[in-house]
NUGUSE-296978 format. One record per residue (C-alpha): residue number from 1; residue in three letters; z, y, x. Coordinates in nm, 2 decimals. Example, Ala and Ser with C-alpha at 12.3 -4.5 7.8 and 13.67 -1.06 7.14 Angstrom:
BEGIN
@seq=1; type=ALA; up=0.78; north=-0.45; east=1.23
@seq=2; type=SER; up=0.71; north=-0.11; east=1.37
END
This chain:
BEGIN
@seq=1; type=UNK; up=24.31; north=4.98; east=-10.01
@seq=2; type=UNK; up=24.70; north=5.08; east=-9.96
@seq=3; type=UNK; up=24.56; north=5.42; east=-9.76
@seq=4; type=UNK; up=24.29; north=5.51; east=-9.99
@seq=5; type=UNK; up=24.57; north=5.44; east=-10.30
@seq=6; type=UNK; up=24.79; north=5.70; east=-10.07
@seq=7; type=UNK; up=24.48; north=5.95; east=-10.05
@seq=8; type=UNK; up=24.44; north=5.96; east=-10.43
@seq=9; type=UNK; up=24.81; north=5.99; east=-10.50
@seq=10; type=UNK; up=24.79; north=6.27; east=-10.26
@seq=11; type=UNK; up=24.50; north=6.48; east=-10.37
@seq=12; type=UNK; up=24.59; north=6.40; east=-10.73
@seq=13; type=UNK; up=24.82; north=6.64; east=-10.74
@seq=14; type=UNK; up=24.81; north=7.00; east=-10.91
@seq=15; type=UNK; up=24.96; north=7.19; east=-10.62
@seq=16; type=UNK; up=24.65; north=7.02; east=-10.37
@seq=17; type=UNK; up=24.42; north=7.05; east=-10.60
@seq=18; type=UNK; up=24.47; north=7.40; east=-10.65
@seq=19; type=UNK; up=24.46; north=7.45; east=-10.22
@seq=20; type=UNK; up=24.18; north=7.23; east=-10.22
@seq=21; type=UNK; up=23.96; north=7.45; east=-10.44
@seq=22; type=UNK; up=24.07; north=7.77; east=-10.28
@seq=23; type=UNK; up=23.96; north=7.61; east=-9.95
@seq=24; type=UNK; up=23.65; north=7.49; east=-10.12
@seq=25; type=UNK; up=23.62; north=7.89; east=-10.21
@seq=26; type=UNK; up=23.68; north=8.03; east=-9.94
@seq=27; type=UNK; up=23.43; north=7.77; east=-9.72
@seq=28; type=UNK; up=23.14; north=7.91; east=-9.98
@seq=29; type=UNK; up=23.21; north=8.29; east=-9.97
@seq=30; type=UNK; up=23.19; north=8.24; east=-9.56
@seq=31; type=UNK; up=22.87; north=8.08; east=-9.65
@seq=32; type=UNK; up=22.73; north=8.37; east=-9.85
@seq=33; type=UNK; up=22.80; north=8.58; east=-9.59
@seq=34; type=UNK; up=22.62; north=8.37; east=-9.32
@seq=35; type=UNK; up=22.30; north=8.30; east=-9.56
@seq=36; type=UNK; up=22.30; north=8.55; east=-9.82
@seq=37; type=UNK; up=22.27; north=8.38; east=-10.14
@seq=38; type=UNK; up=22.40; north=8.64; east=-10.33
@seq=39; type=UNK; up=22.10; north=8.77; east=-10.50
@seq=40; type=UNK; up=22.29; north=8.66; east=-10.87
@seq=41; type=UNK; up=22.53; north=8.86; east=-10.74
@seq=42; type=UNK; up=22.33; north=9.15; east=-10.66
@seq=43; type=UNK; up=22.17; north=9.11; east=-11.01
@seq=44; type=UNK; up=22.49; north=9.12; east=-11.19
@seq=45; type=UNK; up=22.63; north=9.40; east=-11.01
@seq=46; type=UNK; up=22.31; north=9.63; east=-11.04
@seq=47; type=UNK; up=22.28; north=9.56; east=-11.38
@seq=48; type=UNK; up=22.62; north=9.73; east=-11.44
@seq=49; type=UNK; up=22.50; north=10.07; east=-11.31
@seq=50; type=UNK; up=22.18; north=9.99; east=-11.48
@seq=51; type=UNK; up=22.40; north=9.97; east=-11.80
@seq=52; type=UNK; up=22.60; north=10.31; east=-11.70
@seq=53; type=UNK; up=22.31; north=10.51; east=-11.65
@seq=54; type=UNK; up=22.13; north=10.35; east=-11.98
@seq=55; type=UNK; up=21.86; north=10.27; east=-11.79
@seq=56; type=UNK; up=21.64; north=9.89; east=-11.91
@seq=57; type=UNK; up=21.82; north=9.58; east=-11.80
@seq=58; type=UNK; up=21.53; north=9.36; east=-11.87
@seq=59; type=UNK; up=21.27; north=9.44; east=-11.66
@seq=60; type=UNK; up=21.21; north=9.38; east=-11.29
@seq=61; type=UNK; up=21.39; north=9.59; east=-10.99
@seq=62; type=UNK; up=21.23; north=9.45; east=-10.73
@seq=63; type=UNK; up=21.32; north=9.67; east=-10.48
@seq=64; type=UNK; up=21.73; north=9.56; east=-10.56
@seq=65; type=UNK; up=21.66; north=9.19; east=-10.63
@seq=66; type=UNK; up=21.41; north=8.92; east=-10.70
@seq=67; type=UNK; up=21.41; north=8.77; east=-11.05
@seq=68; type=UNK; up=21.52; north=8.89; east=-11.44
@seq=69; type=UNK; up=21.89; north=8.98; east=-11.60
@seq=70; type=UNK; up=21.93; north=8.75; east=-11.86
@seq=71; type=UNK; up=22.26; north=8.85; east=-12.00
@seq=72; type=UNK; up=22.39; north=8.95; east=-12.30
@seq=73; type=UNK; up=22.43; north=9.36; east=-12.27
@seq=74; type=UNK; up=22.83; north=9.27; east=-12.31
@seq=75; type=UNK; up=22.82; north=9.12; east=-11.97
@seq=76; type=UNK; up=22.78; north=9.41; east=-11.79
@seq=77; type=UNK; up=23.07; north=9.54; east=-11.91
@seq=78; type=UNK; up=23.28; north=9.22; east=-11.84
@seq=79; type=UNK; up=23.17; north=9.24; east=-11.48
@seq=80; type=UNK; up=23.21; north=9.60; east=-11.40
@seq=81; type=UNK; up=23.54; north=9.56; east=-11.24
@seq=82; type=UNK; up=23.35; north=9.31; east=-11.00
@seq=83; type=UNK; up=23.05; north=9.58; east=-10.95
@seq=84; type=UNK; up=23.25; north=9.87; east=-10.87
@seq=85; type=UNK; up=23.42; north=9.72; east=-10.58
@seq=86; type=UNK; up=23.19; north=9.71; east=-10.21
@seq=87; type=UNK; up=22.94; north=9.43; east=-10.21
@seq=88; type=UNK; up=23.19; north=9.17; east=-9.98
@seq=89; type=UNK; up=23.52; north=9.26; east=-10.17
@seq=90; type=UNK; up=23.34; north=9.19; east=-10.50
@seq=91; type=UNK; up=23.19; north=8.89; east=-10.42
@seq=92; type=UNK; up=23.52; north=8.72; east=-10.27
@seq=93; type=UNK; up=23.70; north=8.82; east=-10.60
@seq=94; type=UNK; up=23.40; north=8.71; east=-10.77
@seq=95; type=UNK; up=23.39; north=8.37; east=-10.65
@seq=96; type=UNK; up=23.78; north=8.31; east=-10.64
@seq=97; type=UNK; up=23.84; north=8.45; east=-10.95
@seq=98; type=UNK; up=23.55; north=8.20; east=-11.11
@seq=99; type=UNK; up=23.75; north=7.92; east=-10.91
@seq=100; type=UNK; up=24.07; north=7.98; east=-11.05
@seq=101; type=UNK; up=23.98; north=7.99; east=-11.39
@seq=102; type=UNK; up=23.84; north=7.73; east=-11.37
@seq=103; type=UNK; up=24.15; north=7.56; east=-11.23
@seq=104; type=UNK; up=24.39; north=7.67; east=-11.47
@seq=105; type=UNK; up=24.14; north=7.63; east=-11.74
@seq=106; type=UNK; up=24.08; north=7.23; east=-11.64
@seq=107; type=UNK; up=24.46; north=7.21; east=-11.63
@seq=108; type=UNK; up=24.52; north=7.29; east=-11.92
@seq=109; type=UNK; up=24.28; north=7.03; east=-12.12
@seq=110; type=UNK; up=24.46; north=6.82; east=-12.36
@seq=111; type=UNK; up=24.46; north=6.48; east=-12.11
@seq=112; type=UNK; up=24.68; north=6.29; east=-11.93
@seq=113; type=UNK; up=24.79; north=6.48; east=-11.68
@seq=114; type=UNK; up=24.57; north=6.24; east=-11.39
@seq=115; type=UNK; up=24.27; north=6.27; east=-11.59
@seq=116; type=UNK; up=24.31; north=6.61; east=-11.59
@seq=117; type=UNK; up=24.34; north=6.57; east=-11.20
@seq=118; type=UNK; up=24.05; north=6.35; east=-11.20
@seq=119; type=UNK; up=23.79; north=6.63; east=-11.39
@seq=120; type=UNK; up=23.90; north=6.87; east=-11.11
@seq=121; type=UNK; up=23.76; north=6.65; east=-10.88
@seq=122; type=UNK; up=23.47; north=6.50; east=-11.02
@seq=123; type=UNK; up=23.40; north=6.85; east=-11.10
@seq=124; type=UNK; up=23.42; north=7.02; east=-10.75
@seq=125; type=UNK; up=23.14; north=6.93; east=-10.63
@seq=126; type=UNK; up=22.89; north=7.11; east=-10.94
@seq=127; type=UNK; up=23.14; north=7.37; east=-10.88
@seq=128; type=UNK; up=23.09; north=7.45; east=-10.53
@seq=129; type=UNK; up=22.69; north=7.44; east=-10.55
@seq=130; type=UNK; up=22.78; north=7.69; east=-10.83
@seq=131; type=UNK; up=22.99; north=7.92; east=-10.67
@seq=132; type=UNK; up=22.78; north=7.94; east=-10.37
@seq=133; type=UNK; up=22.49; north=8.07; east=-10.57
@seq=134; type=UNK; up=22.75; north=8.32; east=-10.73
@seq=135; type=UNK; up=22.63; north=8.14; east=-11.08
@seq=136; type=UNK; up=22.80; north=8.18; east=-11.40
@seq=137; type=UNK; up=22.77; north=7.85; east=-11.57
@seq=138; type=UNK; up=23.14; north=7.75; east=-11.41
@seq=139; type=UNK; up=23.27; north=8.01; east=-11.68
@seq=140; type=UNK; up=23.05; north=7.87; east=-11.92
@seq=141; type=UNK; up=23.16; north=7.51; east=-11.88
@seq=142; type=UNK; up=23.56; north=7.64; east=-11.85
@seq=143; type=UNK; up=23.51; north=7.89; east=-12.16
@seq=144; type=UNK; up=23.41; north=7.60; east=-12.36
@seq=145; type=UNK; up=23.69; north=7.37; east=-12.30
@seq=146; type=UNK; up=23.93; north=7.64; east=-12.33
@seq=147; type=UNK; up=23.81; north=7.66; east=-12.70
@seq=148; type=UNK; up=23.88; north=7.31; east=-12.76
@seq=149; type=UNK; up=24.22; north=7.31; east=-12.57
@seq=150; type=UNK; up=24.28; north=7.64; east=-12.84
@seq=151; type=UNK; up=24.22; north=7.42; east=-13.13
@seq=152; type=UNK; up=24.42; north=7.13; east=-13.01
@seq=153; type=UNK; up=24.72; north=7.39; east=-12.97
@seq=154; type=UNK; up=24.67; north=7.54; east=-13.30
@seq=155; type=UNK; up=24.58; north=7.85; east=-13.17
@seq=156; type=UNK; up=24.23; north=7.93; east=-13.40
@seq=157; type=UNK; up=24.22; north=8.31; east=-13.35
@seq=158; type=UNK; up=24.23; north=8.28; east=-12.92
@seq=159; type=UNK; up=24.01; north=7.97; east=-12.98
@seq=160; type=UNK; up=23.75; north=8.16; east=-13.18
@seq=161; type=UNK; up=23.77; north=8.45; east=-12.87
@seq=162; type=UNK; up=23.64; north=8.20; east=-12.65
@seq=163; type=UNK; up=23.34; north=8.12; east=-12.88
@seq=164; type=UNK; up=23.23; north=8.49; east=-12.85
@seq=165; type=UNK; up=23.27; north=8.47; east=-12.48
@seq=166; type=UNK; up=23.08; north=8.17; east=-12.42
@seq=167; type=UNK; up=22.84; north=8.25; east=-12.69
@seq=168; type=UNK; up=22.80; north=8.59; east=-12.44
@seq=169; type=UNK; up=22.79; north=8.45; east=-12.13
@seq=170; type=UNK; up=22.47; north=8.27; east=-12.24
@seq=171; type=UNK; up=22.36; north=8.23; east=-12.57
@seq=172; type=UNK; up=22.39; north=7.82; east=-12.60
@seq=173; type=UNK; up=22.74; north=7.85; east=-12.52
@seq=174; type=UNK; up=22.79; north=7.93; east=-12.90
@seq=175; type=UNK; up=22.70; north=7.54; east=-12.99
@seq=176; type=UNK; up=23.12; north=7.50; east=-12.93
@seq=177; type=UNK; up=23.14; north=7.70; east=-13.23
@seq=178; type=UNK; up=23.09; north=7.34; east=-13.40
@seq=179; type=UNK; up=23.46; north=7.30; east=-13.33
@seq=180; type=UNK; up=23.54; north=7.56; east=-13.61
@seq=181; type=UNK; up=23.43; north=7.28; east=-13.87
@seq=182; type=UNK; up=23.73; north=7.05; east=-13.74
@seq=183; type=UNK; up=24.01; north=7.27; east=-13.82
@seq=184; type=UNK; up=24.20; north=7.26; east=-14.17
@seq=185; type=UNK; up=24.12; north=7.67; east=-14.16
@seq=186; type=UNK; up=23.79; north=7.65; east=-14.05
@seq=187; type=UNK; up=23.66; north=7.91; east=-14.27
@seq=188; type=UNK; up=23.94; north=8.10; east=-14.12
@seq=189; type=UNK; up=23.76; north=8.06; east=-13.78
@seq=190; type=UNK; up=23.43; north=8.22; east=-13.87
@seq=191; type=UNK; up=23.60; north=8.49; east=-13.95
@seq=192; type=UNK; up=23.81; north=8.52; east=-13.64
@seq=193; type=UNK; up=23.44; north=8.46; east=-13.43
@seq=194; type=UNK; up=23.25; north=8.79; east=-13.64
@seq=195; type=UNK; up=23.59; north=8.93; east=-13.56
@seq=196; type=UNK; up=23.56; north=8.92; east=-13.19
@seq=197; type=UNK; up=23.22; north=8.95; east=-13.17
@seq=198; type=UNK; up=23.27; north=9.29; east=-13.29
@seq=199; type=UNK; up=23.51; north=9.39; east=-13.08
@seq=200; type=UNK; up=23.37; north=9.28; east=-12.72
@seq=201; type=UNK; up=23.03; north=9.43; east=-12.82
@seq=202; type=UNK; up=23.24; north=9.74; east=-12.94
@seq=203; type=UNK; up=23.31; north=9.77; east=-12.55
@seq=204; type=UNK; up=23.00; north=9.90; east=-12.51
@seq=205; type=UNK; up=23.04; north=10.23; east=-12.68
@seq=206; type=UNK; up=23.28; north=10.34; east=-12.45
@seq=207; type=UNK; up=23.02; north=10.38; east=-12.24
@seq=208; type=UNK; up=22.65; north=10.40; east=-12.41
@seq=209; type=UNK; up=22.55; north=10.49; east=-12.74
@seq=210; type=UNK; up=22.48; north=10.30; east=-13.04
@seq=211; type=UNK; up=22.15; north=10.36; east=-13.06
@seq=212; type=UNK; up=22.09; north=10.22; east=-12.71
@seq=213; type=UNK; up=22.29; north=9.89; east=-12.77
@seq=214; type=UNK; up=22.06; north=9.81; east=-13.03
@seq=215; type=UNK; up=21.77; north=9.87; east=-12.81
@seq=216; type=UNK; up=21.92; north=9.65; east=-12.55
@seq=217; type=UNK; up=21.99; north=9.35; east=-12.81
@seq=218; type=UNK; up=21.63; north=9.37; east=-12.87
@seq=219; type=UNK; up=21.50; north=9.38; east=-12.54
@seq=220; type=UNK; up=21.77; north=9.08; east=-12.44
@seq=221; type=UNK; up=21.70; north=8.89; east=-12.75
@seq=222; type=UNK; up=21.26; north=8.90; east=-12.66
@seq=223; type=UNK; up=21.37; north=8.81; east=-12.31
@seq=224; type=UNK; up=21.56; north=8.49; east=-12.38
@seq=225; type=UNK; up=21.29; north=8.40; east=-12.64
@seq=226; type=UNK; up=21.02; north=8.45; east=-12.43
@seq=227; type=UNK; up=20.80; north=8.25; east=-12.12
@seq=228; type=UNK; up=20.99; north=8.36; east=-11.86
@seq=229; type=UNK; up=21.34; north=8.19; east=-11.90
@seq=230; type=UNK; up=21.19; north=7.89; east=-11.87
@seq=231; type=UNK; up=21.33; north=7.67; east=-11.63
@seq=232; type=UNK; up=21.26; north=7.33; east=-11.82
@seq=233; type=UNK; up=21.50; north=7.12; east=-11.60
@seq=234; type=UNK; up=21.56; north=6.90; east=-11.88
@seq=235; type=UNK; up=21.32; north=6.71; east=-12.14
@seq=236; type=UNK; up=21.09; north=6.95; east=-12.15
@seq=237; type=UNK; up=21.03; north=6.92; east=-11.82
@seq=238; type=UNK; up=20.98; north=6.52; east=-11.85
@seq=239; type=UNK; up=20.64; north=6.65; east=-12.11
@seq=240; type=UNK; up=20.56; north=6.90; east=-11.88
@seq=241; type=UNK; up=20.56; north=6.63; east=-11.60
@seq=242; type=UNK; up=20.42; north=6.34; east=-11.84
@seq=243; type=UNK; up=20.11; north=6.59; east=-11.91
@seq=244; type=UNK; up=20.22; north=6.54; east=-12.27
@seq=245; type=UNK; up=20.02; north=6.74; east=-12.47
@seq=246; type=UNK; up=20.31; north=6.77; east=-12.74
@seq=247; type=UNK; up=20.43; north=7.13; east=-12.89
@seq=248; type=UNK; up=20.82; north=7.24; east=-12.79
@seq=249; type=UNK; up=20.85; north=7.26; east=-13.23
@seq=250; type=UNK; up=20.85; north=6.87; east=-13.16
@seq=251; type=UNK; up=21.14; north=6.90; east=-12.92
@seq=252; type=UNK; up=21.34; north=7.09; east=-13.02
@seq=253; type=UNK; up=21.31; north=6.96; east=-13.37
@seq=254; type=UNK; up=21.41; north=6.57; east=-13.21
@seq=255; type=UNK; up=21.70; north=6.81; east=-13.03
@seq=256; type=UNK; up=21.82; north=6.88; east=-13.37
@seq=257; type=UNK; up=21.80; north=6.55; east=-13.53
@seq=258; type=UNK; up=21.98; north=6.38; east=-13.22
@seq=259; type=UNK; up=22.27; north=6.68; east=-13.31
@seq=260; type=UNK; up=22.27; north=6.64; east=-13.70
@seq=261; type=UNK; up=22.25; north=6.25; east=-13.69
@seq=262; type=UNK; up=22.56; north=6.31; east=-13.45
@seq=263; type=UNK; up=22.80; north=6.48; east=-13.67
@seq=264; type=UNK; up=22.85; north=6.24; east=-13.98
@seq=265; type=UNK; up=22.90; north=5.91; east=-13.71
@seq=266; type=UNK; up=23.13; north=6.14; east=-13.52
@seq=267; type=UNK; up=23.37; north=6.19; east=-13.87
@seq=268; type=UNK; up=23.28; north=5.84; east=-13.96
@seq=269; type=UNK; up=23.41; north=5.74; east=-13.60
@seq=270; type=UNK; up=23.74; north=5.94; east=-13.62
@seq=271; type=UNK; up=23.67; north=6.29; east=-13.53
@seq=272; type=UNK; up=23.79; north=6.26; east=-13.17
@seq=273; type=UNK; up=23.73; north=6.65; east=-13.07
@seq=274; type=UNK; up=23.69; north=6.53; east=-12.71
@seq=275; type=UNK; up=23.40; north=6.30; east=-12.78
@seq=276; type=UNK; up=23.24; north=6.54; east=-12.98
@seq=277; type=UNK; up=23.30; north=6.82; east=-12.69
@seq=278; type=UNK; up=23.16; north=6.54; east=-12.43
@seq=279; type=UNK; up=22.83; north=6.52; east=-12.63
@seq=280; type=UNK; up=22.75; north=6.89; east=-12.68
@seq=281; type=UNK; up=22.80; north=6.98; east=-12.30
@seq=282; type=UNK; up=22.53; north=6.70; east=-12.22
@seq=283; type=UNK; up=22.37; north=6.79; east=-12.53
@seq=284; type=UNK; up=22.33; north=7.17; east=-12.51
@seq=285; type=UNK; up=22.15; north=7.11; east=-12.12
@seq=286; type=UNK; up=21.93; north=6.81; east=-12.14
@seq=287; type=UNK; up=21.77; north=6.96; east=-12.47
@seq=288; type=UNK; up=21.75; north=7.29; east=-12.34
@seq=289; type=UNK; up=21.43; north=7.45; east=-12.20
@seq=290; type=UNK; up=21.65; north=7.72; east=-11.98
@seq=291; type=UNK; up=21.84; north=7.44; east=-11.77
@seq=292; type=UNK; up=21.80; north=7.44; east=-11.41
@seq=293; type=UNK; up=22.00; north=7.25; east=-11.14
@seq=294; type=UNK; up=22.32; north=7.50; east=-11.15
@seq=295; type=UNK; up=22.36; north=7.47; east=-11.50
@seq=296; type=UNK; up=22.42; north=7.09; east=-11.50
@seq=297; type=UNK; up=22.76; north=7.17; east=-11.42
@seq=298; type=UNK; up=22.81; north=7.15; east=-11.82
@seq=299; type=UNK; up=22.64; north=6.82; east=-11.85
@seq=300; type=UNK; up=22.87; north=6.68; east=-11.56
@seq=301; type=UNK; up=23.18; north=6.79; east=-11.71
@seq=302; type=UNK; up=23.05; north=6.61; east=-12.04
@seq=303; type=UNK; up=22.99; north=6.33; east=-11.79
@seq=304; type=UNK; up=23.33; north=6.32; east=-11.61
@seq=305; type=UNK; up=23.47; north=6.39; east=-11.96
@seq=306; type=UNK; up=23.35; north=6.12; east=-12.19
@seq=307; type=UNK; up=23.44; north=5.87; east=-11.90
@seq=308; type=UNK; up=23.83; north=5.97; east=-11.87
@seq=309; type=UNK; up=23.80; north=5.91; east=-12.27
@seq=310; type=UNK; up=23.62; north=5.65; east=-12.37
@seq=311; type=UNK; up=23.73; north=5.27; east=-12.38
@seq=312; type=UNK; up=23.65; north=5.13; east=-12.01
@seq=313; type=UNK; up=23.31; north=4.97; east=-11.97
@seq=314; type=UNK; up=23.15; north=4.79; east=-11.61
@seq=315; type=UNK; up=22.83; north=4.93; east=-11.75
@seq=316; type=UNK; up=22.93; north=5.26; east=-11.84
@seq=317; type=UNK; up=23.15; north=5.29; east=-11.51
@seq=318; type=UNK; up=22.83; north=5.19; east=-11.30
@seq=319; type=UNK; up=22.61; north=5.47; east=-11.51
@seq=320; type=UNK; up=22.90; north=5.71; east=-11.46
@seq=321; type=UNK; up=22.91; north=5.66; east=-11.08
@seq=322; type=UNK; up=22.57; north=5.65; east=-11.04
@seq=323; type=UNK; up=22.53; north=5.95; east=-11.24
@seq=324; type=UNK; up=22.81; north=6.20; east=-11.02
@seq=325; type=UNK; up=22.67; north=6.04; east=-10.73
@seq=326; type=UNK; up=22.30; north=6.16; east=-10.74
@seq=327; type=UNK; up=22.35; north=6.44; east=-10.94
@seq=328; type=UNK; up=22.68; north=6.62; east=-10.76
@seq=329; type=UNK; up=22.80; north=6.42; east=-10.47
@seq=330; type=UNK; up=22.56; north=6.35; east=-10.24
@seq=331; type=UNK; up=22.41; north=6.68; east=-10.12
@seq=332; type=UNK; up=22.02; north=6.78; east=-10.08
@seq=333; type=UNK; up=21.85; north=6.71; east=-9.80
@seq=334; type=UNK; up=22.00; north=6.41; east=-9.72
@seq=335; type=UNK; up=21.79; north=6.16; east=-9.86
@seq=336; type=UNK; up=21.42; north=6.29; east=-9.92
@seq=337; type=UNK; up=21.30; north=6.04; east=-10.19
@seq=338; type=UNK; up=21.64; north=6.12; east=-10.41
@seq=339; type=UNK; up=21.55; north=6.48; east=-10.35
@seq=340; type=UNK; up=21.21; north=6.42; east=-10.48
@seq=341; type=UNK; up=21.36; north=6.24; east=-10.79
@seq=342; type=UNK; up=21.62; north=6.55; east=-10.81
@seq=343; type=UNK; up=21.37; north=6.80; east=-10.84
@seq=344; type=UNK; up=21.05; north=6.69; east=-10.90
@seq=345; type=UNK; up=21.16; north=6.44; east=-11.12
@seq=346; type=UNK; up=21.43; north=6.54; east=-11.30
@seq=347; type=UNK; up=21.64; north=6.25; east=-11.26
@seq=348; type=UNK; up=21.96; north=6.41; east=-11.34
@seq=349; type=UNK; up=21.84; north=6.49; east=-11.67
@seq=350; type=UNK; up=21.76; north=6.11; east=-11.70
@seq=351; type=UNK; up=22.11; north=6.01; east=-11.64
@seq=352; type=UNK; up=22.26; north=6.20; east=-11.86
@seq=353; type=UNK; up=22.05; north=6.15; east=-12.14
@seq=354; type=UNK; up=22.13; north=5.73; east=-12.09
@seq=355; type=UNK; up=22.53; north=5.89; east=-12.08
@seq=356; type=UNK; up=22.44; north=6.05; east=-12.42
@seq=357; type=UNK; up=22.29; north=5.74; east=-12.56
@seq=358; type=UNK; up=22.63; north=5.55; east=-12.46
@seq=359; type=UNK; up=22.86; north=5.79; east=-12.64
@seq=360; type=UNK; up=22.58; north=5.74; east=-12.94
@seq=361; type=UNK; up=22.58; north=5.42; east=-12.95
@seq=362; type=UNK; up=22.95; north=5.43; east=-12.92
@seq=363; type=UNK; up=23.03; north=5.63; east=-13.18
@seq=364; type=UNK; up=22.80; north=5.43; east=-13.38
@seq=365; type=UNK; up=22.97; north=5.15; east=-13.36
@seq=366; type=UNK; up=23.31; north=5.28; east=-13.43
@seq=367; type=UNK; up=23.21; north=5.48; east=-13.72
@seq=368; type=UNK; up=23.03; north=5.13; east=-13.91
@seq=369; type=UNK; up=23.39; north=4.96; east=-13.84
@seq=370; type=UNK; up=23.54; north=5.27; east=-14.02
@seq=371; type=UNK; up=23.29; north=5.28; east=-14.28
@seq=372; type=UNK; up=23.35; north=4.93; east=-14.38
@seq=373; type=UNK; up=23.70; north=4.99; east=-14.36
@seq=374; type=UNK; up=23.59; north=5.28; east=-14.65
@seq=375; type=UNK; up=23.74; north=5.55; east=-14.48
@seq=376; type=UNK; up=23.74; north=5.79; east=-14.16
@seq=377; type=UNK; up=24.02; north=5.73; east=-13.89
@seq=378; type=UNK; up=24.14; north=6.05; east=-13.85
@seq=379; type=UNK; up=24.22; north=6.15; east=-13.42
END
């Protein structure tokens, strides 16, 4: 026990953390160049000269790469610097760069200094399967918290500039936009969203005209509404499985309900921004039709988040460790019949649904002792 206490107090520190994740980095770019899982990579980078030569960015090349660009038309711009670099170079900045935001981004939460520590690690591991598929959602997950770490700092304008980027990076990522209702200037915040939005899709007309941004909003916005972004690693793909003949309306309209039922316990409760920032990265991916295996990286943070936050619970601790254990730690192939639940199953989704329920049921609680206390504890 005295050596494993020495291990944590070791690799609990900023300086380690930070080597360990460059190590981690640099272990998964040699990767990439040994088994050439880059095609993400290829897809962002073509869609850049796609996007300089105005040519469609929704529709198959499949003489480049295999599969569809999903972005928002802003992204090509934001990765350009990546894409005009030679394939290797790129894709080592690519991936470090990814890293180290993330670092400095998970630093900077508004914890304790070890439960900062603590995200980093149970993080890594979502992280690395990310990097080494040269995915996105790491931005995603780090964009999002950065919002909230904004707010806590009283910083609403930079906040709101991380809305617009995560809403870009992949349309969901807006649902942190429900942040703007818990400042005093909230209003304010719209404002300062619209305000960015304007500005990073402004980027584009340094290099295409107006006219063909608006037909590449409406070719992106068909795309993600369409059959073919659907990955259904999530409820939708317990029906699918289930052979439940029941319409996505039905879903997505229980999606909703779960989110508005949410709000009013969450005030009631004492408008802790970190529980409320816990539930909407679980929320946003097990209710979501587009989540695949890479993407759970937001639902683990919510994961990892809600249990450096909430009151400590046997139960909850066993469904946490169960949870990071079969859905990040242990890697694939190791056990067939937890692969099988993995993937065919979609046991990961399972888990953190029953997570969601506990910060529900939670909440709930906390906001009937408020209510009969007749008002709101304020966080």
């Amino acid at each position: 026990m005295k050596f494993l206490q020495t291990v944590k107090s070791f690799v609990l520190q900023y300086k380690i953390l930070l080597v360990l994740y460059i190590l981690a980095t640099l272990f998964v770019y040699y990767q990439l160049l040994i088994f050439g899982h880059n095609n993400n990579y290829i897809i962002y980078r073509q869609s850049v000269f796609h996007f300089l030569q105005s040519q469609p960015l929704y529709v198959e090349y499949p003489t480049e790469y295999y599969d569809l660009f999903y972005y928002n038309p802003v992204f090509s711009v934001f990765f350009m610097p990546f894409a005009l670099l030679p394939i290797k170079v790129g894709m080592l900045v690519w991936v470090l760069f990814t890293a180290l935001c993330c670092f400095f981004i998970f630093r900077c939460m508004p914890l304790k200094d070890k439960q900062n520590q603590l995200f980093m690690v149970f993080i890594l591991f979502d992280l690395v399967n990310n990097l080494g598929h040269t995915q996105t959602n790491p931005f995603l997950l780090a964009f999002i918290l950065m919002s909230w770490v904004l707010i806590e700092k009283d910083k609403p304008f930079l906040s709101a500039l991380f809305m617009a980027l995560s809403f870009l990076i992949k349309g969901y990522g807006g649902i942190i936009g429900l942040l703007c209702f818990y400042y005093k200037g909230g209003y304010k915040m719209i404002g300062y969203g619209l305000f960015w939005m304007i500005v990073l899709n402004a980027t584009t007309l340094l290099f295409i005209t107006p006219e063909q941004i608006i037909t590449y909003y409406q070719e992106w916005l068909h795309i993600i509404s369409g059959d073919t972004i659907k990955e259904s690693y999530s409820v939708y793909g317990w029906v699918k499985n289930l052979q439940l003949n029941l319409p996505e309306s039905y879903i997505l309209i229980t999606a909703l309900t779960a989110l508005l039922a949410y709000i009013p316990l969450h005030f009631w409760a004492g408008k802790n921004k970190a529980h409320l920032v816990a539930f909407l990265l679980i929320w946003v991916i097990v209710f979501n039709r587009a989540s695949e295996p890479a993407t759970y990286i937001m639902a683990i943070g919510g994961v990892a988040l809600w249990y450096l936050v909430r009151p400590k619970n046997t139960a909850f601790t066993i469904l946490f460790w169960v949870t990071l254990l079969v859905s990040s730690i242990i890697p694939k192939d190791i056990v067939a019949f937890l692969d099988k639940l993995r993937y065919d199953y979609y046991i990961k989704a399972l888990l953190c649904l029953l997570v969601l329920v506990d910060i529900y049921i939670f909440t709930a609680k906390q906001a009937i002792l408020n209510f009969r206390n007749k008002k709101p504890v304020l966080a």
